[in-house]
N, CA, C and O atoms as a Tripos MOL2 file, in Angstrom:
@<TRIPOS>MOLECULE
protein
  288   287    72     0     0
PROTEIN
NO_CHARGES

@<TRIPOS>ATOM
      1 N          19.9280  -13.5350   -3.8420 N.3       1 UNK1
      2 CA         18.5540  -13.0550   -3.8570 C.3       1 UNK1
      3 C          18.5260  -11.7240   -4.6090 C.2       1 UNK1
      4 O          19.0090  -10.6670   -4.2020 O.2       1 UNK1
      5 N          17.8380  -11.9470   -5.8550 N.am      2 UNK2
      6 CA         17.5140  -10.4190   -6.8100 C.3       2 UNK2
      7 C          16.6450   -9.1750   -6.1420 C.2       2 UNK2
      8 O          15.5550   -9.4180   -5.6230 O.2       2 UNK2
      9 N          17.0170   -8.2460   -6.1700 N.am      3 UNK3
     10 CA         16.1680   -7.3260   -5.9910 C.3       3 UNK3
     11 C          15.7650   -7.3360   -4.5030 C.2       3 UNK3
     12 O          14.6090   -7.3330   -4.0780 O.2       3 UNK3
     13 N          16.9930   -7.3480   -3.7210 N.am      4 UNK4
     14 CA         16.5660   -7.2160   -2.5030 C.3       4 UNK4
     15 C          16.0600   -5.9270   -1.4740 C.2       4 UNK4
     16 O          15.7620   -6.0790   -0.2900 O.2       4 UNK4
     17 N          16.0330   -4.3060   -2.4050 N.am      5 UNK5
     18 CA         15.2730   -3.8380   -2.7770 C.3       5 UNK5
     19 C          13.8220   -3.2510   -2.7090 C.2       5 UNK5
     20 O          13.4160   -2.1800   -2.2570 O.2       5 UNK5
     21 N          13.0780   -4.4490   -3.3900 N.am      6 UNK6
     22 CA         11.9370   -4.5820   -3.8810 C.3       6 UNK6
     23 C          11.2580   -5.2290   -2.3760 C.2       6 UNK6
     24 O          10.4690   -4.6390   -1.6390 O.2       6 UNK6
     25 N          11.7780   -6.4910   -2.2040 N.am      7 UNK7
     26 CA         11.5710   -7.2830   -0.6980 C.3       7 UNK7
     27 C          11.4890   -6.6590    0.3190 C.2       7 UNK7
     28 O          10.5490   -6.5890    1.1110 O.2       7 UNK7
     29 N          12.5210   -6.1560    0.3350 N.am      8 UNK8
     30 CA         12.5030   -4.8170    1.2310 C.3       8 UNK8
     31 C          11.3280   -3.8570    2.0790 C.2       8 UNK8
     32 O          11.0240   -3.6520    3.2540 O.2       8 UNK8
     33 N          10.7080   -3.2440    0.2150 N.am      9 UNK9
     34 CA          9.8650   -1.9760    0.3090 C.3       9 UNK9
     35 C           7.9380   -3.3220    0.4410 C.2       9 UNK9
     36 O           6.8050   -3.1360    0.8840 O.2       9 UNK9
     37 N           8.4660   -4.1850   -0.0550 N.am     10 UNK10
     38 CA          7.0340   -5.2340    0.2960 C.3      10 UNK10
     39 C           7.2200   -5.0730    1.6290 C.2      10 UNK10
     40 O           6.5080   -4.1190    1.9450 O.2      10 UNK10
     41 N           7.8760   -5.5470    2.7290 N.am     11 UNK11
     42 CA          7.8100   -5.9050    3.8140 C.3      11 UNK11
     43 C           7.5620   -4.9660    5.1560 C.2      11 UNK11
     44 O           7.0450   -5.2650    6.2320 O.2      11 UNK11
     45 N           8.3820   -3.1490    4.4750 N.am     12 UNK12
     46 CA          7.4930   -2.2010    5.2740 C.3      12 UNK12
     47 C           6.2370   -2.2640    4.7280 C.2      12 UNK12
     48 O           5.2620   -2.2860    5.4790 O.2      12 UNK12
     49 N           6.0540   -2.3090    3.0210 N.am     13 UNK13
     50 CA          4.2560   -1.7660    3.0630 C.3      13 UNK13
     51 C           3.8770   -3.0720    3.7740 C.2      13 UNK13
     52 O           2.8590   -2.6800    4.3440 O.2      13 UNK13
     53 N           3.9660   -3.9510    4.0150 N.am     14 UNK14
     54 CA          3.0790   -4.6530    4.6410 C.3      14 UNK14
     55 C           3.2700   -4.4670    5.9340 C.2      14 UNK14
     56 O           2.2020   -4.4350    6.5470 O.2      14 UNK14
     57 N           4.5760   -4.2790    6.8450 N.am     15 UNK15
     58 CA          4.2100   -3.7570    8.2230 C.3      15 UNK15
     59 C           3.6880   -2.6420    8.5610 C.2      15 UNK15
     60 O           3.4850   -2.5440    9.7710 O.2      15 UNK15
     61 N           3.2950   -1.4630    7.7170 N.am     16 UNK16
     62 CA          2.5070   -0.1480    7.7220 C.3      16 UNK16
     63 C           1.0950   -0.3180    7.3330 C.2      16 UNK16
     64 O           0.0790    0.0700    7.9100 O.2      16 UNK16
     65 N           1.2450   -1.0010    6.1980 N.am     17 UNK17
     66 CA         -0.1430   -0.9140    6.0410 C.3      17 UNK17
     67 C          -1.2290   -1.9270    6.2980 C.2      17 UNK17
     68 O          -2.3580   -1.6880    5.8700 O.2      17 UNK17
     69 N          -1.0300   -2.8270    6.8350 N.am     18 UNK18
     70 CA         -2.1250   -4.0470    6.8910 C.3      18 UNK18
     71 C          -2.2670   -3.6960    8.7220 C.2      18 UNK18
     72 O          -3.1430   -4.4140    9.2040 O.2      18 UNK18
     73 N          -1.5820   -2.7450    9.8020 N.am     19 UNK19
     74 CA         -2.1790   -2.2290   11.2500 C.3      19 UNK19
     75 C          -2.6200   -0.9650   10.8020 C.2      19 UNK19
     76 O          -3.1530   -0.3460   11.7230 O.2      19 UNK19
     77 N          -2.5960   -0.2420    9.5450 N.am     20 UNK20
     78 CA         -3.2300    0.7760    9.2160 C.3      20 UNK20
     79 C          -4.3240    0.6500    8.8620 C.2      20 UNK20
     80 O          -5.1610    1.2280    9.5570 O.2      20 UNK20
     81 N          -4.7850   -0.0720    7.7540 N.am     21 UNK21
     82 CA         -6.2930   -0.7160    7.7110 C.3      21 UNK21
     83 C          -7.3510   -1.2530    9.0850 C.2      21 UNK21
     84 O          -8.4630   -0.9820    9.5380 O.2      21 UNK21
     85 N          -6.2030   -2.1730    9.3770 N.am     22 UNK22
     86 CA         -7.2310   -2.8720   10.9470 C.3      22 UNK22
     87 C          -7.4220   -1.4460   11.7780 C.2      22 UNK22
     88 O          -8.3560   -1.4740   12.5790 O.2      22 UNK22
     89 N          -6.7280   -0.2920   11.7110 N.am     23 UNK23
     90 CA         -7.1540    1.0040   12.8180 C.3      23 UNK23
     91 C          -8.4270    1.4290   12.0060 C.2      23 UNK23
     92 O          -9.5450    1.4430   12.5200 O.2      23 UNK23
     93 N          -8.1580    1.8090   10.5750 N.am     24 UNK24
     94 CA         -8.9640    2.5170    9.9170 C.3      24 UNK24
     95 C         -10.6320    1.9160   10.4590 C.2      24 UNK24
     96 O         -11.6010    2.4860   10.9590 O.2      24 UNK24
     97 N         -10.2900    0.2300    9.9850 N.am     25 UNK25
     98 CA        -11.8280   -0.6050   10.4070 C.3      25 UNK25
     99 C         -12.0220   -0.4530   11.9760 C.2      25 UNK25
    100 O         -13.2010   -0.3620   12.3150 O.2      25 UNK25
    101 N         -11.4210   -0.4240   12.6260 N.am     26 UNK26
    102 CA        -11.3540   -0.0460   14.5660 C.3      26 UNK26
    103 C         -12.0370    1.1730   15.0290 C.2      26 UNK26
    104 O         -12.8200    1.2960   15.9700 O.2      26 UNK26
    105 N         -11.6080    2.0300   14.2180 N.am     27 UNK27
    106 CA        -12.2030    3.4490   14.9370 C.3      27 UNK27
    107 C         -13.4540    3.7790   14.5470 C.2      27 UNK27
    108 O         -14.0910    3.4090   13.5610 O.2      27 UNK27
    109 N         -13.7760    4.6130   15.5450 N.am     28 UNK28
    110 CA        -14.9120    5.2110   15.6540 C.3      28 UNK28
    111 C         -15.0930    6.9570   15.0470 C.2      28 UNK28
    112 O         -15.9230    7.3540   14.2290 O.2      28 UNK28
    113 N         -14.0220    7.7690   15.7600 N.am     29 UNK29
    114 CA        -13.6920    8.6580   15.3830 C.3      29 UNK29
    115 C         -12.3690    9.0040   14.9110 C.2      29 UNK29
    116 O         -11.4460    8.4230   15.4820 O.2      29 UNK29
    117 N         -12.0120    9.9950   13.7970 N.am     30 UNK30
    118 CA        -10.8750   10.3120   13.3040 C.3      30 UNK30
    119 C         -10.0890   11.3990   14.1710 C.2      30 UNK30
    120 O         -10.5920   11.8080   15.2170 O.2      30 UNK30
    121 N          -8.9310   11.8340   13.7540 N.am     31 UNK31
    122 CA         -8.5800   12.7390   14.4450 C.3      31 UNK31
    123 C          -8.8610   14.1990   14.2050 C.2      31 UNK31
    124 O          -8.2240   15.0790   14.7840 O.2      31 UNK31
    125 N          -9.6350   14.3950   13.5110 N.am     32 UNK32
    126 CA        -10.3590   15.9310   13.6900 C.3      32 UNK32
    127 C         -11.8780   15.5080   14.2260 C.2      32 UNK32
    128 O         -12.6820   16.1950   13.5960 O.2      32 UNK32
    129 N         -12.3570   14.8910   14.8810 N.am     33 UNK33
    130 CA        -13.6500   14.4410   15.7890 C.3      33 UNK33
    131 C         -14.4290   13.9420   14.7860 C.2      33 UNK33
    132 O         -15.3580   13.3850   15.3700 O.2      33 UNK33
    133 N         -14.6480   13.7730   13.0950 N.am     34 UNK34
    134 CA        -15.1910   13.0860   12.9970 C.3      34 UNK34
    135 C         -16.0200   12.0370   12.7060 C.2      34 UNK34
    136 O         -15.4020   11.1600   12.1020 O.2      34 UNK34
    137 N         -17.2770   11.7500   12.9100 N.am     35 UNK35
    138 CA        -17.6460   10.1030   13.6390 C.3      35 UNK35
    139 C         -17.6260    9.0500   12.3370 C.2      35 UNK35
    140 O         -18.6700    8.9910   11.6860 O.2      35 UNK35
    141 N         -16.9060    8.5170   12.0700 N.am     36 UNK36
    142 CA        -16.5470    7.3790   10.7760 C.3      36 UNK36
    143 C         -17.8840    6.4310   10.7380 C.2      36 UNK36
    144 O         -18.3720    5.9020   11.7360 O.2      36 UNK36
    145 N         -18.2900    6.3370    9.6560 N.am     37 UNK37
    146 CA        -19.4060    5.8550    9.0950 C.3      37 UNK37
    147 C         -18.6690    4.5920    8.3940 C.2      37 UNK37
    148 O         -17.4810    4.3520    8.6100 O.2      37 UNK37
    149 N         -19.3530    3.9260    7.6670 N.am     38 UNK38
    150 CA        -18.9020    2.7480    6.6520 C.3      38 UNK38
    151 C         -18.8060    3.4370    5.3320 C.2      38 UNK38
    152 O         -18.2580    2.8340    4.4100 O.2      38 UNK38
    153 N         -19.2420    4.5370    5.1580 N.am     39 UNK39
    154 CA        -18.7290    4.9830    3.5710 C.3      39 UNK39
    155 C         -17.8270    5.5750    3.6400 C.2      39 UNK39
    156 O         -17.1210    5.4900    2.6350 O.2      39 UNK39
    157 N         -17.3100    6.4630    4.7350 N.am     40 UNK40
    158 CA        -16.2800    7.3510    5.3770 C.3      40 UNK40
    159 C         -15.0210    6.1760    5.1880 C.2      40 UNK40
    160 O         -13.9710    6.4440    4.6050 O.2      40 UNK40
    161 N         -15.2650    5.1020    5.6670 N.am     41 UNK41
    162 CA        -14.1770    3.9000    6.5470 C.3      41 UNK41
    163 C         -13.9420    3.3030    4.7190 C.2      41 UNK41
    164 O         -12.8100    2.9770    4.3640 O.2      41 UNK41
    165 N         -15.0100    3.2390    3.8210 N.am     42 UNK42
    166 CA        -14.7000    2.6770    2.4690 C.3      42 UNK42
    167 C         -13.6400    3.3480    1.8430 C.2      42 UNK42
    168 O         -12.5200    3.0160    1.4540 O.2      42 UNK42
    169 N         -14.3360    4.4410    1.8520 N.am     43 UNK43
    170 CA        -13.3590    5.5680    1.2530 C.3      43 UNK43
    171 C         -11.7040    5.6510    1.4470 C.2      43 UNK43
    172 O         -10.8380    5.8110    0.5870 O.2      43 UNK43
    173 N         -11.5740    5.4740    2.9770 N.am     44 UNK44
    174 CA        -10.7310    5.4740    3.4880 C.3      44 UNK44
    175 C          -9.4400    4.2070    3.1510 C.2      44 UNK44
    176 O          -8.2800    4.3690    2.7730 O.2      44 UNK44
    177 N          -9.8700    3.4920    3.3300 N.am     45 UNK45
    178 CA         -9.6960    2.2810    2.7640 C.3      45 UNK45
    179 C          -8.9290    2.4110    1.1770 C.2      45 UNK45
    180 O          -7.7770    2.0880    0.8860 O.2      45 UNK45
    181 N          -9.6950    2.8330    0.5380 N.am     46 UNK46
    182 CA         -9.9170    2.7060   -1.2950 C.3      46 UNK46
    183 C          -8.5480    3.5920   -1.4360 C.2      46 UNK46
    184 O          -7.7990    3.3810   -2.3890 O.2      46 UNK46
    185 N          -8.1500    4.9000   -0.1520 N.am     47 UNK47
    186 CA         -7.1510    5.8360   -0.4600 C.3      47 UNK47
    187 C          -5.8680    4.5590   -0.3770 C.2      47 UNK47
    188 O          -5.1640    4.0440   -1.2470 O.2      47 UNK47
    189 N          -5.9700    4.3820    0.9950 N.am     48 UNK48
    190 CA         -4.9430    3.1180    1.1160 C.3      48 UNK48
    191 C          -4.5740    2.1980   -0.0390 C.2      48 UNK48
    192 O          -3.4680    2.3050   -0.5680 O.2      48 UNK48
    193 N          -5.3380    1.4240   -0.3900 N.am     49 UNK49
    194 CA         -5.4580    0.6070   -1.2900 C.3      49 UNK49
    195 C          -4.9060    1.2470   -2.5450 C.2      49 UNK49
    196 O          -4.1330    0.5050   -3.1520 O.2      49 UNK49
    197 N          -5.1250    2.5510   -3.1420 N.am     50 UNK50
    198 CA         -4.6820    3.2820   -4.3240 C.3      50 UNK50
    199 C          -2.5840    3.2860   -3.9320 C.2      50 UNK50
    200 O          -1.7120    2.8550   -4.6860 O.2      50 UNK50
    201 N          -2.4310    3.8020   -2.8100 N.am     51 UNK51
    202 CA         -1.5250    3.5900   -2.6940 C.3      51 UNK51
    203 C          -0.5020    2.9360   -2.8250 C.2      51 UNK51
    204 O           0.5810    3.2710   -3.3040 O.2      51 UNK51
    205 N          -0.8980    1.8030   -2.3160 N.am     52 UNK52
    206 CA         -0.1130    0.1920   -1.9300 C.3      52 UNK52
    207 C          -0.2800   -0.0530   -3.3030 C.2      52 UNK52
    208 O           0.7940   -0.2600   -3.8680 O.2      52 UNK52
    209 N          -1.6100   -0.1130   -4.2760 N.am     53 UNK53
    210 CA         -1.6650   -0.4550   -5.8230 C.3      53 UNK53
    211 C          -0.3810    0.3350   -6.8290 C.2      53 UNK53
    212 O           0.2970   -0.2420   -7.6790 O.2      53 UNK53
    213 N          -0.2980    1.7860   -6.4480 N.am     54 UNK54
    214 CA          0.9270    2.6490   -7.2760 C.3      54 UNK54
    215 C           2.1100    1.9280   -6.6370 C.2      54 UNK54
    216 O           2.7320    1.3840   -7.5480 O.2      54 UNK54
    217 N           2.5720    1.7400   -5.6870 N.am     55 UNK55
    218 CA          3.6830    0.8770   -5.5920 C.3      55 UNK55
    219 C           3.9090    0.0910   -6.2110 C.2      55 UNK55
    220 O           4.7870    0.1600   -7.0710 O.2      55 UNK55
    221 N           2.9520   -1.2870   -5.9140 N.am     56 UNK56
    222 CA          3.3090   -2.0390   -6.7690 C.3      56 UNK56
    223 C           3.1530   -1.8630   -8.3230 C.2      56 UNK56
    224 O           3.8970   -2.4780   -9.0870 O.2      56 UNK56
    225 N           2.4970   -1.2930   -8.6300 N.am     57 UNK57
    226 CA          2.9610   -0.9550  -10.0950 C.3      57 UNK57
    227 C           4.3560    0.0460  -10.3190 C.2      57 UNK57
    228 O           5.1760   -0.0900  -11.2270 O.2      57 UNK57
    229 N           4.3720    0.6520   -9.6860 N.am     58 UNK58
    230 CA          5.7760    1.2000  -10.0400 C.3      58 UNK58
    231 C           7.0680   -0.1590   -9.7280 C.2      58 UNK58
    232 O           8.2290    0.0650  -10.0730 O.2      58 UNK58
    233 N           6.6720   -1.6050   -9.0190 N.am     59 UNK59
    234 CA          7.7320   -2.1340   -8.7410 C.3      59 UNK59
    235 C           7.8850   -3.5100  -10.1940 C.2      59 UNK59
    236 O           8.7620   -4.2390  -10.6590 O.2      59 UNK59
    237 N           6.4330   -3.2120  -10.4230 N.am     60 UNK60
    238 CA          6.3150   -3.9280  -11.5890 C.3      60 UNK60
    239 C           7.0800   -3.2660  -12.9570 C.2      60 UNK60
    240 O           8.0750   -3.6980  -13.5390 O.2      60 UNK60
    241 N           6.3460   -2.1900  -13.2310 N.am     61 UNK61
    242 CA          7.3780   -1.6530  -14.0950 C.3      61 UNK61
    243 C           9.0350   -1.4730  -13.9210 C.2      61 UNK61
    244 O           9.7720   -1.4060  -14.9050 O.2      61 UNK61
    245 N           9.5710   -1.3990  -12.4140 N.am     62 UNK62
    246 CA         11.1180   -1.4550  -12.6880 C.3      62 UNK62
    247 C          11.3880   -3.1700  -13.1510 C.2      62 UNK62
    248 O          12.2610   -3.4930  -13.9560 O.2      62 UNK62
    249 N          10.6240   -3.9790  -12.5910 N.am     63 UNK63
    250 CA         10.9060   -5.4100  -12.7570 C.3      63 UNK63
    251 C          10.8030   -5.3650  -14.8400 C.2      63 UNK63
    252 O          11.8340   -5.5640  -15.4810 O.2      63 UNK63
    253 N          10.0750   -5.2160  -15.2300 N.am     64 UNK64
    254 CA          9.9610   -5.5890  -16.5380 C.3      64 UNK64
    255 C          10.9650   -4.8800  -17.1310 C.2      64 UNK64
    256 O          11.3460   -5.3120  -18.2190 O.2      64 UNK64
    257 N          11.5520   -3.7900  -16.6450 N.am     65 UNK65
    258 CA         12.6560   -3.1230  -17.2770 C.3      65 UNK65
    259 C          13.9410   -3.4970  -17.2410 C.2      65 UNK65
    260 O          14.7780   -3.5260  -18.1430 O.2      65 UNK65
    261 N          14.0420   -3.8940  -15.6480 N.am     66 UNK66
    262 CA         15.1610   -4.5970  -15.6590 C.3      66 UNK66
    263 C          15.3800   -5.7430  -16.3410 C.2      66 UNK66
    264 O          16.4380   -5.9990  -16.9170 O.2      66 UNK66
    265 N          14.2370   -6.5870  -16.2970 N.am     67 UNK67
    266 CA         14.1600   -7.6140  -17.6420 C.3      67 UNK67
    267 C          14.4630   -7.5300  -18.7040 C.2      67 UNK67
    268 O          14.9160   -8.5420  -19.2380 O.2      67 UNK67
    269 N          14.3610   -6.4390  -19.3830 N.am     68 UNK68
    270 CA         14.4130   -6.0960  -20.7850 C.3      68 UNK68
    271 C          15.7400   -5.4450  -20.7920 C.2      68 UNK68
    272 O          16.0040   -4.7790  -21.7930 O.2      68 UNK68
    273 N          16.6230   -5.5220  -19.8450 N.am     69 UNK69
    274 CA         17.6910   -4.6440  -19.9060 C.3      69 UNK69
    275 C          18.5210   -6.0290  -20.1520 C.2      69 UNK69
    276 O          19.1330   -6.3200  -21.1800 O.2      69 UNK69
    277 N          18.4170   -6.6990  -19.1400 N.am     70 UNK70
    278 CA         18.7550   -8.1530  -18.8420 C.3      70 UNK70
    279 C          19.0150   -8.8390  -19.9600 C.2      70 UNK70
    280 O          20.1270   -9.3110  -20.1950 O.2      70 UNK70
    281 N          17.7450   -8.9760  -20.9390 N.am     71 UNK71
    282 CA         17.5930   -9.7500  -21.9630 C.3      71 UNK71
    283 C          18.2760   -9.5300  -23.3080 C.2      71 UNK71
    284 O          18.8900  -10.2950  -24.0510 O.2      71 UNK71
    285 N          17.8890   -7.8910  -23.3980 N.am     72 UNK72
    286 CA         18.7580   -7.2980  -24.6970 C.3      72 UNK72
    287 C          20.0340   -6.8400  -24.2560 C.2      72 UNK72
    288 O          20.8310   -6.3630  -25.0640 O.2      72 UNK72
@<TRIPOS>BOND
     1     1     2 1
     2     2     3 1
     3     3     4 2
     4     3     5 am
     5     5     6 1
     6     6     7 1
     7     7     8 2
     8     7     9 am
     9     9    10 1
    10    10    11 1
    11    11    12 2
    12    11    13 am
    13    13    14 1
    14    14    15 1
    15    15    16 2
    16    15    17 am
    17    17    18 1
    18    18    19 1
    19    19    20 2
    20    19    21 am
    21    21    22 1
    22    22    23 1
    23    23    24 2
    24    23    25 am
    25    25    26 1
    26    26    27 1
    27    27    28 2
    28    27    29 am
    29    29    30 1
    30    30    31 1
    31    31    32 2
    32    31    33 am
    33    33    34 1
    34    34    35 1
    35    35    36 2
    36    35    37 am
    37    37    38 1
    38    38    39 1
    39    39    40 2
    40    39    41 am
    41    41    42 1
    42    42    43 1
    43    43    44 2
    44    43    45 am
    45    45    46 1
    46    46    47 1
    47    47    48 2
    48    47    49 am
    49    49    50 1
    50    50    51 1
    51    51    52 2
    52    51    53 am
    53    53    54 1
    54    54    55 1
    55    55    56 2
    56    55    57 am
    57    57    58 1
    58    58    59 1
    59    59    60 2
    60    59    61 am
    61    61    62 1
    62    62    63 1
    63    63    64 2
    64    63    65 am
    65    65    66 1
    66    66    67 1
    67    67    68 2
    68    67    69 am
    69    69    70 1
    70    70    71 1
    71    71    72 2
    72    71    73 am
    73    73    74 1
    74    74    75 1
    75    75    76 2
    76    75    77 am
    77    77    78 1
    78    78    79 1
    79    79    80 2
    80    79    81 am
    81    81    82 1
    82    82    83 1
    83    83    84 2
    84    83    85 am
    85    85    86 1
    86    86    87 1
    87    87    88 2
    88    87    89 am
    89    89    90 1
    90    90    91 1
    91    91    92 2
    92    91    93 am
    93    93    94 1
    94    94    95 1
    95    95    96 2
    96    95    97 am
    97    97    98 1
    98    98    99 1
    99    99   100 2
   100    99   101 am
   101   101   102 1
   102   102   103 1
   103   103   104 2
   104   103   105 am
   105   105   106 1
   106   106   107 1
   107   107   108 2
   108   107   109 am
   109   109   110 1
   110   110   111 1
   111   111   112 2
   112   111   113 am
   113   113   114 1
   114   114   115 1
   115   115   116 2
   116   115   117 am
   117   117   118 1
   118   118   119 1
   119   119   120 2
   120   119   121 am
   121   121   122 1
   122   122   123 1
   123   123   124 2
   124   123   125 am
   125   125   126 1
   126   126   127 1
   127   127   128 2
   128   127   129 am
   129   129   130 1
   130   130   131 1
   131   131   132 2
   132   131   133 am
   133   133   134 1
   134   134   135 1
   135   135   136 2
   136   135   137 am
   137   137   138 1
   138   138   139 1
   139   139   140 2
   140   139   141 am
   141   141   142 1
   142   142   143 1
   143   143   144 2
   144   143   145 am
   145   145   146 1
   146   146   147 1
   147   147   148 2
   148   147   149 am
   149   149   150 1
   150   150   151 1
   151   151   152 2
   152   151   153 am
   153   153   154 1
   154   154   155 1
   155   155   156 2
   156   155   157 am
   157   157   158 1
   158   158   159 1
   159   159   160 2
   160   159   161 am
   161   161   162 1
   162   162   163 1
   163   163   164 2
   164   163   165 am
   165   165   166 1
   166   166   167 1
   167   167   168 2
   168   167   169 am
   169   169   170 1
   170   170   171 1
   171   171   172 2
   172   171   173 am
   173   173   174 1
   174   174   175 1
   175   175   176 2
   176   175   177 am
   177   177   178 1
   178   178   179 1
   179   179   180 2
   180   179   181 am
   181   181   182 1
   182   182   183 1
   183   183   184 2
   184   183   185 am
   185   185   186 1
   186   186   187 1
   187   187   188 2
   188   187   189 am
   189   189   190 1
   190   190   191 1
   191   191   192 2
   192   191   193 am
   193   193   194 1
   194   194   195 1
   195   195   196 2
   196   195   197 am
   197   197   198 1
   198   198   199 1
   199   199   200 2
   200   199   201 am
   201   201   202 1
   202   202   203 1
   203   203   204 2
   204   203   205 am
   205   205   206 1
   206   206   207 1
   207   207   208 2
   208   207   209 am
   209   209   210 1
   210   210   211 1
   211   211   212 2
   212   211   213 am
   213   213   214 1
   214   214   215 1
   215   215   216 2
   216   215   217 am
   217   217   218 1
   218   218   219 1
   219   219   220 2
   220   219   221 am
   221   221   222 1
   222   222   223 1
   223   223   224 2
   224   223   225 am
   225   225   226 1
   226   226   227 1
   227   227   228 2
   228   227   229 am
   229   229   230 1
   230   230   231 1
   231   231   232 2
   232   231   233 am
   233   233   234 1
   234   234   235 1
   235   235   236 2
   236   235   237 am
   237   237   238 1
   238   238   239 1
   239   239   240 2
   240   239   241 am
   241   241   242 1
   242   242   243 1
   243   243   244 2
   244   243   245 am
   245   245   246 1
   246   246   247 1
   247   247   248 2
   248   247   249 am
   249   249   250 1
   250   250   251 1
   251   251   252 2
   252   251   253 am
   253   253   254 1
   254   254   255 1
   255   255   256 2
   256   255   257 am
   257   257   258 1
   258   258   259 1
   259   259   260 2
   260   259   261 am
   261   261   262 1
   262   262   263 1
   263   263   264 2
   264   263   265 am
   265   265   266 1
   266   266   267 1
   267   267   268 2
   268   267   269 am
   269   269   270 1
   270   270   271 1
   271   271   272 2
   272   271   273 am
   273   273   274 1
   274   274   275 1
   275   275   276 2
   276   275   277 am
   277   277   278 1
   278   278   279 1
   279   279   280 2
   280   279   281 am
   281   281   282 1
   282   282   283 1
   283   283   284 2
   284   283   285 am
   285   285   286 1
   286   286   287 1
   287   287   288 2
@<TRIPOS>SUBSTRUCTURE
     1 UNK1         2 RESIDUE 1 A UNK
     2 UNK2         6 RESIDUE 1 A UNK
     3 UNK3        10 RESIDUE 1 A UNK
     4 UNK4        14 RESIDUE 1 A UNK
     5 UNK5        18 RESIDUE 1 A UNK
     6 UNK6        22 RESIDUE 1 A UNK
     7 UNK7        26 RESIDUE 1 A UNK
     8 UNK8        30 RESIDUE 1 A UNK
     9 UNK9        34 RESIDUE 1 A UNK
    10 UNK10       38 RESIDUE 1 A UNK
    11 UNK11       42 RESIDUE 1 A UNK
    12 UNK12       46 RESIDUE 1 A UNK
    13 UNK13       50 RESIDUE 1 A UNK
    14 UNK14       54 RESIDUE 1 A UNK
    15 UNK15       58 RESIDUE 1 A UNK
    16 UNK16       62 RESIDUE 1 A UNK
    17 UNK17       66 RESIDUE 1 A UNK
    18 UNK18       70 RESIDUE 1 A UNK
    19 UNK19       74 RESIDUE 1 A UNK
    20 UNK20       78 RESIDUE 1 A UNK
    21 UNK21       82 RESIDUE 1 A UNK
    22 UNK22       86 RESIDUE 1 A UNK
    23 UNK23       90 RESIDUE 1 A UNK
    24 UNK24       94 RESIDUE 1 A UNK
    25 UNK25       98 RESIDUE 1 A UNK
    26 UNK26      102 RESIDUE 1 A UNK
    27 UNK27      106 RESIDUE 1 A UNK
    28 UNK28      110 RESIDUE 1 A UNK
    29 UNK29      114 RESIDUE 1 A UNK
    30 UNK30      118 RESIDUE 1 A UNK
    31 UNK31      122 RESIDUE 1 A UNK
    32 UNK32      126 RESIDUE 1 A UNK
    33 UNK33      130 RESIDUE 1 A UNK
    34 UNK34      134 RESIDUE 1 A UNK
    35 UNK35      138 RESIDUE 1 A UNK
    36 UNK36      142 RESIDUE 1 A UNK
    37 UNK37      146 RESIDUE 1 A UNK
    38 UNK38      150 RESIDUE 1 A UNK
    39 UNK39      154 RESIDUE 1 A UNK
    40 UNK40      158 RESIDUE 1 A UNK
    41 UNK41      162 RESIDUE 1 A UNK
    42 UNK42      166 RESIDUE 1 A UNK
    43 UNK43      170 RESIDUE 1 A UNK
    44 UNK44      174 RESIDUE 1 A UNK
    45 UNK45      178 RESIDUE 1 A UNK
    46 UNK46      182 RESIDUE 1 A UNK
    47 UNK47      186 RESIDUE 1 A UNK
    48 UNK48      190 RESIDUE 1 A UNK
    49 UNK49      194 RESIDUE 1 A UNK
    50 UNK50      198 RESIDUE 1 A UNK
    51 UNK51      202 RESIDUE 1 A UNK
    52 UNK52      206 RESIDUE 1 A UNK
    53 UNK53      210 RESIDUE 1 A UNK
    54 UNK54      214 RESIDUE 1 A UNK
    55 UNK55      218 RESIDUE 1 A UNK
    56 UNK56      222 RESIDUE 1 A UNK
    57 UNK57      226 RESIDUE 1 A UNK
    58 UNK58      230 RESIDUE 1 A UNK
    59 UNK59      234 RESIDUE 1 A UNK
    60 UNK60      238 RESIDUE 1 A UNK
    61 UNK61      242 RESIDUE 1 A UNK
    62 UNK62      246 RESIDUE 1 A UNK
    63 UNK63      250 RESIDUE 1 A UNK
    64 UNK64      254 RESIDUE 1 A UNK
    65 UNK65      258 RESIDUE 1 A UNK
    66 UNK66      262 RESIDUE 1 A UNK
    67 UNK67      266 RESIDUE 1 A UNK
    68 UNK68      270 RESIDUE 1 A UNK
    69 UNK69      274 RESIDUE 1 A UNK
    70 UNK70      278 RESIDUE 1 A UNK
    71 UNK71      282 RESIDUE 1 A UNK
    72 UNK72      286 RESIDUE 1 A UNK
């Protein structure tokens, strides 16, 4: 199995972040008191999401490199 790695860092972001979202959509209030709205909870969200997105692009780019290392 290649890049075991990569599998790896998928399998915490997905055990961190997919009960991090369901809290984000759960709560009511944050931990400085406060009261989460739906644009607050979007927002919130969109940070997450930016995140988990730079990962995988950073795992994409080692993949195509290693490819190209591979190949030539």
């Amino acid at each position: 199995m290649k890049h075991k790695g990569i599998w790896l860092i998928n399998g915490l972001l997905a055990l961190f972040a997919v009960p991090i979202a369901v809290m984000i959509l759960i709560r009511r209030v944050d931990g400085s008191g406060y009261v989460e709205t739906g644009r607050s909870r979007l927002a919130a969200l969109a940070v997450l999401g930016a995140v988990v997105l730079i990962v995988i692009l950073c795992e994409l780019i080692y993949l195509l490199m290693a490819h190209a290392v591979k190949k030539g």
